[in-house]
C-alpha positions in Angstrom: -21.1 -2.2 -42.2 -23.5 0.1 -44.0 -24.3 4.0 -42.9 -27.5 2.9 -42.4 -26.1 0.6 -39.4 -23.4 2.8 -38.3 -25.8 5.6 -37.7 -27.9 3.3 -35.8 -25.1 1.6 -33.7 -23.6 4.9 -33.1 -26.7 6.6 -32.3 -27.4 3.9 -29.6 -23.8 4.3 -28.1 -23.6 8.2 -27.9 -27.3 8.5 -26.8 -25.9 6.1 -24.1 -22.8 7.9 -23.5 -24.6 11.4 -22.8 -26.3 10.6 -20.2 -24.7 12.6 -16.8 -22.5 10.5 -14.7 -25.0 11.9 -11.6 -27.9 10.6 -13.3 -26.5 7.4 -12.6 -26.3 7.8 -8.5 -29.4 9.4 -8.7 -31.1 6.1 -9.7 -29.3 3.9 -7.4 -30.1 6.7 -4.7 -33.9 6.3 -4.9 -34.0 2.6 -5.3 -37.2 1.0 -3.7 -37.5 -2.8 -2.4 -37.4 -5.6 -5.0 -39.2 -7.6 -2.0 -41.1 -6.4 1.9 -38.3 -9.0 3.4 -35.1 -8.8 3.1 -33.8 -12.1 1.4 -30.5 -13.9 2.1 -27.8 -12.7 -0.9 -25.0 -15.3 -1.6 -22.1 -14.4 -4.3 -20.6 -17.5 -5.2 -17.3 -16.6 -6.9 -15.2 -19.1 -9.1 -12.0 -18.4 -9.8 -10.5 -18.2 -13.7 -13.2 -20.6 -14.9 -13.9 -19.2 -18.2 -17.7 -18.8 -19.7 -17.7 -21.3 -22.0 -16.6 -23.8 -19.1 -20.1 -24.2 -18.0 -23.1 -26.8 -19.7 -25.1 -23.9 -19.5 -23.0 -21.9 -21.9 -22.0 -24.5 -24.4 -18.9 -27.1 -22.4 -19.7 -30.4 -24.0 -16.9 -32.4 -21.6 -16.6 -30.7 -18.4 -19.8 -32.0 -16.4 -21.6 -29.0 -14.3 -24.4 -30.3 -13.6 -25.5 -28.7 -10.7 -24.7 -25.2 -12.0 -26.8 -25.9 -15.2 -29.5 -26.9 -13.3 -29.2 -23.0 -11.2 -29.5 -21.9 -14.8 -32.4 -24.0 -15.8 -34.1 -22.3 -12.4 -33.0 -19.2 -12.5 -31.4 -16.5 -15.2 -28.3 -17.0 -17.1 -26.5 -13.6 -18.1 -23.8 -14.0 -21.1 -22.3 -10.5 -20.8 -21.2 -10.0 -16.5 -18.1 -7.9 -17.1 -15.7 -8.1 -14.1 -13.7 -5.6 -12.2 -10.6 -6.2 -14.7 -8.8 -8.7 -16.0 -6.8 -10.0 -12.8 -8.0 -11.3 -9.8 -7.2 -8.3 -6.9 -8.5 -5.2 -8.3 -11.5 -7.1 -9.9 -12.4 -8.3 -6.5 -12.1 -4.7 -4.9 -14.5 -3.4 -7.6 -16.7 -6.2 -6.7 -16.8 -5.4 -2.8 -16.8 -1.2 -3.4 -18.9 -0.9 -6.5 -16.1 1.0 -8.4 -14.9 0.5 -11.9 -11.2 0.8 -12.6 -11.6 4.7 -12.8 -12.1 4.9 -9.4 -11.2 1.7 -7.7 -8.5 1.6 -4.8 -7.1 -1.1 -6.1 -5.9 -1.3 -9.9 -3.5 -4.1 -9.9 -2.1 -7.4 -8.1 0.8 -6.2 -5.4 2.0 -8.3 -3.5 3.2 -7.2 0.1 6.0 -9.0 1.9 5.8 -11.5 3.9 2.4 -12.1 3.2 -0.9 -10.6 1.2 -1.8 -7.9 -1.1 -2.1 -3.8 -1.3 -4.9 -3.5 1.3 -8.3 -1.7 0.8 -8.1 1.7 2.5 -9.3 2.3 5.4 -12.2 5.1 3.7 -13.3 2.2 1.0 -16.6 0.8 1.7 -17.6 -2.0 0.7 -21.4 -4.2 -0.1 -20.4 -6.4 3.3 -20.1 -3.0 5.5 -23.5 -2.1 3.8 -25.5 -5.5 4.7 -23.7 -5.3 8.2 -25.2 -2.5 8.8 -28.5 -3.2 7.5 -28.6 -6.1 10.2 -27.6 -8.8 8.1 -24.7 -11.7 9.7 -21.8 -11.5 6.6 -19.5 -14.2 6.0 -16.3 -14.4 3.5 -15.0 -18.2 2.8 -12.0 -18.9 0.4 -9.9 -16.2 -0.9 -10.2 -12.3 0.2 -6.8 -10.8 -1.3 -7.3 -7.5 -0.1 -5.6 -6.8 2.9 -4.0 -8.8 5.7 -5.5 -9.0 8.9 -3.6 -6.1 10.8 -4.5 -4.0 7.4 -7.1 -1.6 6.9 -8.3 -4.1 4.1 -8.7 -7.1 6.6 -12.2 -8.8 5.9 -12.9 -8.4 9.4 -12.3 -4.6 9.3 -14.6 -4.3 6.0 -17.9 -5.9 6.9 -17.4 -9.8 7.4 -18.4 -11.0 10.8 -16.4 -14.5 10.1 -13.6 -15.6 7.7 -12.0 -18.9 6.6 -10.1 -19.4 3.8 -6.1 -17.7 2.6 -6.4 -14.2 2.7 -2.7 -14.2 0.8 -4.0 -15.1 -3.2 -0.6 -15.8 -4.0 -0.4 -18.6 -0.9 -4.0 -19.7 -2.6 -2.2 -21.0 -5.6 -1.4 -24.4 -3.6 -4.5 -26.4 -2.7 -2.6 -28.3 -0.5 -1.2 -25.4 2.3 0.6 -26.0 5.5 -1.9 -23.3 7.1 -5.4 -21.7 6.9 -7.0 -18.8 8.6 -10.3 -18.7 10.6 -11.3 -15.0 11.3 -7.4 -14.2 11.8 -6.3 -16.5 12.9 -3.8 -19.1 11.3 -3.9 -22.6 12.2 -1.6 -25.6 10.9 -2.5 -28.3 7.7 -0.5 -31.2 7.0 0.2 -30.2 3.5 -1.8 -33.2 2.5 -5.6 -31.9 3.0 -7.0 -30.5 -0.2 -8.6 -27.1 1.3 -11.8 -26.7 -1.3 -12.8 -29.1 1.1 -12.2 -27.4 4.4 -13.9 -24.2 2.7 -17.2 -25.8 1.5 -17.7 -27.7 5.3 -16.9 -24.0 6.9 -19.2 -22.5 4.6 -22.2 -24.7 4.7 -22.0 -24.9 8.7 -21.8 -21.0 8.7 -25.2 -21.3 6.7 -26.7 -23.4 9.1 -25.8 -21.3 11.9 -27.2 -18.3 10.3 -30.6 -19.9 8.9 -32.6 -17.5 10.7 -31.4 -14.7 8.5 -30.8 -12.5 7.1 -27.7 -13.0 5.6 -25.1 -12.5 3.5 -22.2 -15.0 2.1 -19.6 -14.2 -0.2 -18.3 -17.7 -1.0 -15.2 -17.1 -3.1 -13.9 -20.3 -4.2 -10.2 -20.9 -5.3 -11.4 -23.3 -8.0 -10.4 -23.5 -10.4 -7.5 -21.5 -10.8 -4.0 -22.7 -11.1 -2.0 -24.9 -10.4 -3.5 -27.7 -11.4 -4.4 -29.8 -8.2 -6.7 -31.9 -7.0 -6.7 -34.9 -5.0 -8.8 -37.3 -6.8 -9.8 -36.9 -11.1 -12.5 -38.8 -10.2 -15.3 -40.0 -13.0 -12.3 -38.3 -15.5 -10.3 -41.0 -14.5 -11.4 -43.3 -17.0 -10.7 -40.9 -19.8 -8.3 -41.2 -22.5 -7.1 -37.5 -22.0 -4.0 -35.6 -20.9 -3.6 -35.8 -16.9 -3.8 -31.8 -17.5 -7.3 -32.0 -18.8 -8.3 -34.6 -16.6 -7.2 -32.4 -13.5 -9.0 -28.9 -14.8 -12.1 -30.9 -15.7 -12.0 -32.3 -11.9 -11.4 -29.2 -10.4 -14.9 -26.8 -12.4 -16.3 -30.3 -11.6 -15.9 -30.2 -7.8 -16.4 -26.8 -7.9 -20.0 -27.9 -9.4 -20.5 -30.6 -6.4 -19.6 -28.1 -3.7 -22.6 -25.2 -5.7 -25.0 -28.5 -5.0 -24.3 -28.8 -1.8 -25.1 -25.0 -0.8 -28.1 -25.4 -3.2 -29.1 -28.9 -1.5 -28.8 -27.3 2.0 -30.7 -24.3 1.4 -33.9 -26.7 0.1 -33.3 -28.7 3.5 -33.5 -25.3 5.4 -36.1 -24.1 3.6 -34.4 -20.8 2.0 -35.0 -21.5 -0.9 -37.1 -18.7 -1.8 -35.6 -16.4 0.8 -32.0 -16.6 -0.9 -31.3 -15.2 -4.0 -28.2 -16.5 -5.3 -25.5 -14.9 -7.6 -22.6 -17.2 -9.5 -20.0 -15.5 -11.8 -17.5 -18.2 -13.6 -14.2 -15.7 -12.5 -12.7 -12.4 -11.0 -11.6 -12.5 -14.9 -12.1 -14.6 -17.9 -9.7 -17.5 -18.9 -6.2 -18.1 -17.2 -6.0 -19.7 -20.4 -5.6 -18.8 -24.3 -8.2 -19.4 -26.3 -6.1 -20.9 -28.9 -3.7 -22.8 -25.8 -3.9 -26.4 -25.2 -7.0 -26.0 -22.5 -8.6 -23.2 -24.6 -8.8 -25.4 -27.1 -9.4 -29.1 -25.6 -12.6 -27.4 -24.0 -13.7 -25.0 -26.6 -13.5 -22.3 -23.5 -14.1 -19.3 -26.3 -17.6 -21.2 -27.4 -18.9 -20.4 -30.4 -18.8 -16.3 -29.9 -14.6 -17.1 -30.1 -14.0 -14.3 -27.4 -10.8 -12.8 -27.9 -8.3 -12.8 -25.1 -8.0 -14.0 -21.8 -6.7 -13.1 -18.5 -4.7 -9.9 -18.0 -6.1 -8.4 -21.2 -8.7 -5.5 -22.1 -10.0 -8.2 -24.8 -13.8 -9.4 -24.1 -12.1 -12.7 -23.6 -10.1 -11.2 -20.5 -13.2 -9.0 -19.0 -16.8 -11.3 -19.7 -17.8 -13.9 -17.8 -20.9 -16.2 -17.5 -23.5 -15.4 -14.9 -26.1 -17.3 -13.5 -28.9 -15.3 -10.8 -31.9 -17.4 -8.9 -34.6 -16.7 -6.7 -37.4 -19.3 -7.0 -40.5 -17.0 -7.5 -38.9 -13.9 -8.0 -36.5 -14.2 -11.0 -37.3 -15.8 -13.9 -37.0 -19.6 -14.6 -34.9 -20.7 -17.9 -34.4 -17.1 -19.1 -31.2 -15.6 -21.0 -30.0 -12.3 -20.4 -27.8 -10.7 -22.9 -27.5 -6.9 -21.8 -24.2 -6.5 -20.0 -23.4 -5.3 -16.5 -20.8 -5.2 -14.5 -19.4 -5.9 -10.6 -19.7 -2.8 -9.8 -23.6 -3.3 -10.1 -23.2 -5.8 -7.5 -23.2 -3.1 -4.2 -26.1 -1.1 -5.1 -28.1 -4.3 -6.7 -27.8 -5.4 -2.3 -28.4 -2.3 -1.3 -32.2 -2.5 -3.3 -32.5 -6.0 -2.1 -32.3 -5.0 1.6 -34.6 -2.1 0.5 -31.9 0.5 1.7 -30.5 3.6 0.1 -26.9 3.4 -1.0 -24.8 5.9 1.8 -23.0 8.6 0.2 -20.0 7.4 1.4 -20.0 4.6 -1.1 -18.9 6.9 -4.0 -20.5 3.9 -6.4 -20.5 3.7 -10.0 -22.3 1.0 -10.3 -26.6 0.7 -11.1 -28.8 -1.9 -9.6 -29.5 -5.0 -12.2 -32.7 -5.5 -9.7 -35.2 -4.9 -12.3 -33.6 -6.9 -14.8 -33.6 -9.7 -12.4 -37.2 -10.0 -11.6 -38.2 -9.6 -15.1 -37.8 -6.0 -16.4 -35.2 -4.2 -18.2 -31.2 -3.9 -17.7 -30.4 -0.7 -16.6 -28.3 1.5 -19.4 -24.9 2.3 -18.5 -23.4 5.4 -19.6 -20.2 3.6 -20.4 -18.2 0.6 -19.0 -14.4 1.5 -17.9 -11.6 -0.8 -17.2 -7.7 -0.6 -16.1 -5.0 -2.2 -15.8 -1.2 -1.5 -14.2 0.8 -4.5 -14.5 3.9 -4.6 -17.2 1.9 -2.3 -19.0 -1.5 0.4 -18.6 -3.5 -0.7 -20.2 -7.4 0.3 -20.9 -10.7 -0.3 -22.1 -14.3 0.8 -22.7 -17.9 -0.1 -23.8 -20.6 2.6 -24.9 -23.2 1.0 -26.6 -22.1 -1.3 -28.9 -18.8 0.6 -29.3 -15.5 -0.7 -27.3 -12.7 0.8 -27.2 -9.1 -0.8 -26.3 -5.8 1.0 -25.0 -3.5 -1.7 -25.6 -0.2 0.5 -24.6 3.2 0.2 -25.2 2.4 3.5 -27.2 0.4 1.6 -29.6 -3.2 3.1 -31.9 -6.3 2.5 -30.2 -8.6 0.3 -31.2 -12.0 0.2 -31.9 -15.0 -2.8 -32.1 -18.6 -3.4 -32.5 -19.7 -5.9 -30.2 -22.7 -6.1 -31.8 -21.3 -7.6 -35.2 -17.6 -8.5 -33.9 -17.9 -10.4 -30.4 -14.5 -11.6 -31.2 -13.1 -8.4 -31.9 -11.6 -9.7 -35.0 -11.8 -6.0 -37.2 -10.4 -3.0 -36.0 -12.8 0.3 -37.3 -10.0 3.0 -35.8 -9.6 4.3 -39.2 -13.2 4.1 -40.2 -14.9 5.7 -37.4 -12.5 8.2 -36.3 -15.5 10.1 -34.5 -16.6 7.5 -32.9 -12.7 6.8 -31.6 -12.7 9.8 -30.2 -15.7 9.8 -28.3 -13.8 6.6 -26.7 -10.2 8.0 -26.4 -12.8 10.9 -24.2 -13.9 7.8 -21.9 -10.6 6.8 -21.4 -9.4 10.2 -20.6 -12.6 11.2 -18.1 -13.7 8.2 -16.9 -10.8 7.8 -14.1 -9.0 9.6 -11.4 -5.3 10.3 -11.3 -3.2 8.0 -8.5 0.2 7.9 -7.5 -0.4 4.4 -6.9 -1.7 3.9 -10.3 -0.2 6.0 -13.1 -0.7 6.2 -16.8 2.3 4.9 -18.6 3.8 8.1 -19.5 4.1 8.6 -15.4 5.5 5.1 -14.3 5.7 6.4 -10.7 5.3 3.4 -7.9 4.7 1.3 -11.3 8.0 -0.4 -11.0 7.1 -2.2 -7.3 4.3 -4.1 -8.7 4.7 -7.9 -8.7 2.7 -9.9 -10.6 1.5 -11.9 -7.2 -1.9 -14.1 -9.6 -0.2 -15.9 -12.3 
């Protein structure tokens, strides 16, 4: 790298990074209407797909055609950072709008006999917002953040219906011996593959809510592991490893069941009053890169992301995003400005033309303008955590990221912008520029008893890793 691009690379990050934290909420806080009606908002959530699992983003053997085709219509974003790198706390940043700094929820825990650490009971999240904006709110598949006599229970944080596990760790088998609807439980045979009980309860929830306006977070348990599906289908005929056949099957009927949504909202005629969101995870790859699956599909692509799942690598944190709204965003039109989940809560809150309430506390900035044409909004940083084995961190400003990879161990330091695949560590040639990251790390997050920094292990040792 030359001075000449280091000064312009830094220049861009700390420009960025000097921006007050308040300026932020200000925006969000004086947001106008994208649109005089408020349209129907549906997050459809995959789970441990990885980017470069998609047609749209490169997969030359895993068919998606359904999803390509939302891309082909709509925008495809190549940098939608999640929550963090495992499924819980990426989830809860989703719902509040908080980044790892701030989120109630920094790590998988599981609580016996069933579920996770619940949301608190002063978290708010985008589904309390709609809700009270007049919109019907619906959650089908996988919630993971709080049982139903929990202060985190779906029905307690904005959902009018749920149906789906609300345990992830129960979610693991796609043949269960139970379900819930709202909360309550009702028996399976152990035989019925539940993606397909999920997509019927979600498309007749549409239908009975085509009046509008509403919102559906449709968080699919495809298609994260184990491995199980009850039919390989066109795959079948394949010369490949039963495990490739299987994951192919599952992004695959994943796929089908995005067509169907997409199919019924043509027959109702929503269309152009539903603005659709799809992000490929909660995290990027369950897999390795360079593991058996990584490397059958090519999920890295051609940027070779480093990392996957429970990792501060762009590998474990970026995932593919596709946004459409026929006559509002774009048609055919690539994206690559990053954003995060929590952009997600004050994104709705512009949609349905509202302010976001103090009470959200959110750090995120609405991507509305860069949906309908404009510009991404600039971030003053991006912050992620992590508490399970070790803490762990990460952060973007400008171009810059730095990684915490624990254990004790140097920080590191990338340019995105000429290392995707963090591949050449600049620690000891920027050492300004590291500290202006270590700073980040330091500032950017609030102190927890729940979540401590390794030199504090505190309730550390009760975490169980509940999403492998």
């Amino acid at each position: 790298m030359t001075r000449r691009d280091f000064m312009v690379n830094a220049g861009a990050g700390l420009a960025v990074l000097a921006l007050p934290a308040c300026l932020a909420a200000d925006r969000v806080k004086s947001a106008k209407p994208a649109t005089a009606v408020k349209p129907n908002i549906i997050f459809i959530l995959a789970d441990d797909m990885a980017q470069g699992d998609l047609g749209s983003f490169g997969q030359k053997k895993i068919k998606t055609p359904n999803l390509d085709r939302m891309a082909a219509e709509g925008m495809r974003f190549t940098q939608l950072y999640t929550g963090t790198s495992v499924c819980a706390p990426s989830r809860a940043s989703l719902m509040t709008g908080q980044h790892m700094g701030h989120c109630p929820i920094r790590a998988n825990r599981e609580v016996k006999p069933e579920g996770q650490m619940p949301l608190p009971e002063e978290s708010f999240t985008v589904a309390q917002l709609l809700k009270d904006t007049g919109y019907a709110t619906a959650c089908t598949g996988k919630w993971g953040l709080g049982m139903f006599d929990t202060t985190g229970s779906p029905l307690k944080k904005g959902f009018d219906h749920f149906f789906g596990y609300n345990c992830q760790f129960k979610a693991h088998s796609y043949f269960p011996k139970s379900l819930y609807s709202d909360d309550k439980s009702f028996e399976l045979d152990g035989k019925t593959y539940s993606p397909n009980l999920v997509a019927e309860d979600t498309l007749k929830w549409i239908r009975a809510h085509a009046g509008g306006p509403f919102f559906l977070f449709f968080a699919t348990t495809l298609p994260h592991t184990k491995l199980e599906i009850d039919s390989v289908g066109e795959y079948a005929s394949t010369d490949w490893p039963e495990r490739m056949k299987t994951y192919a099957a599952m992004c695959t009927r994943l796929d089908s069941d995005v067509g169907r949504i997409m199919a019924l909202l043509k027959e109702l005629k929503l269309d152009e009053k539903t603005i659709v969101f799809f992000s490929g995870g909660d995290n990027g790859s369950s897999f390795p890169p360079e593991g058996d699956i990584g490397q059958f599909f090519n999920q890295a692509t051609d940027l070779q992301l480093r990392g996957f799942k429970r990792s501060m690598y762009e590998g474990g944190l970026r995932q593919g995003a596709i946004v459409r709204w026929p006559g509002k965003v774009p048609d055919g039109k690539v994206c690559n400005e990053p954003w995060a989940f929590w952009d997600f809560l004050p994104t709705c809150a512009e949609l349905a033309g509202i302010k976001v309430p103090d009470r959200s506390k959110t750090d995120g900035l609405s991507v509305v303008p860069a949906l309908i044409g404009g510009e991404m909004p600039k971030h003053p940083y991006f912050y992620w955590e992590l508490h399970e084995k070790n803490f762990i961190q990460a952060a973007r400003f400008g171009n810059w990221k730095i990684v915490n990879p624990g254990k004790e161990q140097p920080h590191e330091l990338y340019d995105l912008s000429t290392d995707p695949g963090e591949k050449t560590n600049l620690a000891g040639k920027f050492p300004e520029i590291l500290e202006k990251g270590k700073a980040i790390l330091k500032t950017a997050r609030t102190e927890s008893s729940d979540w401590p920094t390794a030199t504090n292990p505190g309730k550390q040792t009760n975490l169980k890793e509940s999403d492998k």
